[in-house]
MIDREN-698533 format. One line per field, with one value per residue (C-alpha): residue in three letters; x, y, z. Coordinates in nm, 2 decimals. Example, Ala and Ser with C-alpha at 12.3 -4.5 7.8 and 13.67 -1.06 7.14 Angstrom:
MIDREN-698533
zase: (ALA  SER) $
px: (1.23  1.37) $
py: (-0.45  -0.11) $
pz: (0.78  0.71) $
//
This chain:
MIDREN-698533
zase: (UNK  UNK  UNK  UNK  UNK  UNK  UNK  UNK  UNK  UNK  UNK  UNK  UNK  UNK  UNK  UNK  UNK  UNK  UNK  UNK  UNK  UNK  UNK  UNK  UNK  UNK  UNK  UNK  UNK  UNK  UNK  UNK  UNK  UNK  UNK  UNK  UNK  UNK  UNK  UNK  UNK  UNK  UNK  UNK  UNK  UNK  UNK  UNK  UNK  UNK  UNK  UNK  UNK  UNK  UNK  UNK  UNK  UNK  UNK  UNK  UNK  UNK  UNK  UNK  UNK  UNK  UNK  UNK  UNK  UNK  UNK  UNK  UNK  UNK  UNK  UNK  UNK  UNK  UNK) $
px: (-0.27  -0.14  -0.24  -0.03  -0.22  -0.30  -0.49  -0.68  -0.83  -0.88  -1.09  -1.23  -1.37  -1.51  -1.71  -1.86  -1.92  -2.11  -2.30  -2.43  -2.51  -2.73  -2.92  -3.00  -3.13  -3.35  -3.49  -3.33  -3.21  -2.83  -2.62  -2.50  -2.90  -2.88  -2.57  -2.69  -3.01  -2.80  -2.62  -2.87  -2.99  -2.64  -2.59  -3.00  -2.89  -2.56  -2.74  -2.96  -2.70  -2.52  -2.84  -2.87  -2.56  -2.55  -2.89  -2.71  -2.43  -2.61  -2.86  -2.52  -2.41  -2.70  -2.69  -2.30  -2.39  -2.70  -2.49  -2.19  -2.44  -2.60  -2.21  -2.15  -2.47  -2.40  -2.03  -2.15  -2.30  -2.06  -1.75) $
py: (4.22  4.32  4.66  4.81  4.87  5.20  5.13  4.86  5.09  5.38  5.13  5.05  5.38  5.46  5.07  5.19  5.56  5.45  5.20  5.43  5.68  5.41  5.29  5.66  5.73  5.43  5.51  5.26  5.31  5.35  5.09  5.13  5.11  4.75  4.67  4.81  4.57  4.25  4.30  4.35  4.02  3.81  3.94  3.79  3.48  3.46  3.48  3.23  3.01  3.04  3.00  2.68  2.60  2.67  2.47  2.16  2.14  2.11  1.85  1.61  1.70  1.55  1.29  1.20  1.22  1.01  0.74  0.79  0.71  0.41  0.24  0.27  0.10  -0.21  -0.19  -0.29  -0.56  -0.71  -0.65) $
pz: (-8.57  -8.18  -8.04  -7.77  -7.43  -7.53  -7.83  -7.70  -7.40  -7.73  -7.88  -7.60  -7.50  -7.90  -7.90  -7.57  -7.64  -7.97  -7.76  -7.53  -7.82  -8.03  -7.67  -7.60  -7.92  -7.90  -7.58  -7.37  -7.01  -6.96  -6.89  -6.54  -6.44  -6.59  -6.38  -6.11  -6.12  -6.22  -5.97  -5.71  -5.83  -5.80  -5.47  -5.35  -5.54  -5.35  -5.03  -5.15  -5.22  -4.90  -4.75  -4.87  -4.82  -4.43  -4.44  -4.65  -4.43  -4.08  -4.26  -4.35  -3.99  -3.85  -4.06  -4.02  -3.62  -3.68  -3.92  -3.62  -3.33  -3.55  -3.63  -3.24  -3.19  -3.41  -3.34  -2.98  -3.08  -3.37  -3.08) $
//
């Protein structure tokens, strides 16, 4: 069965409307305070991530420039 645009966003809006009923009745927070908090946490773990990632990429520079200086050194010899 295809729905047109239209009723896809209709049923849309009812599936959430009678979500948000059924967690207020049960006492739960609502849903956009959830959101809010997962994405606080994505955001710390995406700065935690690039965090690493700054730190992973100057270790391999200093390794590269270590390996580098180390294949000059033998080069001189092997030439």
């Amino acid at each position: 069965m295809q729905l047109l645009p239209r009723e896809k966003e209709k049923m849309m809006i009812v599936v959430v409307a009678d979500l948000a009923r059924r967690r207020k009745q049960r006492g739960l927070k609502k849903l956009h305070d959830e959101v809010n908090k997962k994405k606080k946490i994505n955001r710390l773990l995406y700065l935690q991530a690039a965090e690493l990632a700054c730190r992973l990429c100057f270790f391999l520079e200093k390794e590269l420039a270590e390996y580098e200086s180390l294949r000059r050194y033998v080069n001189g010899f092997v030439a």
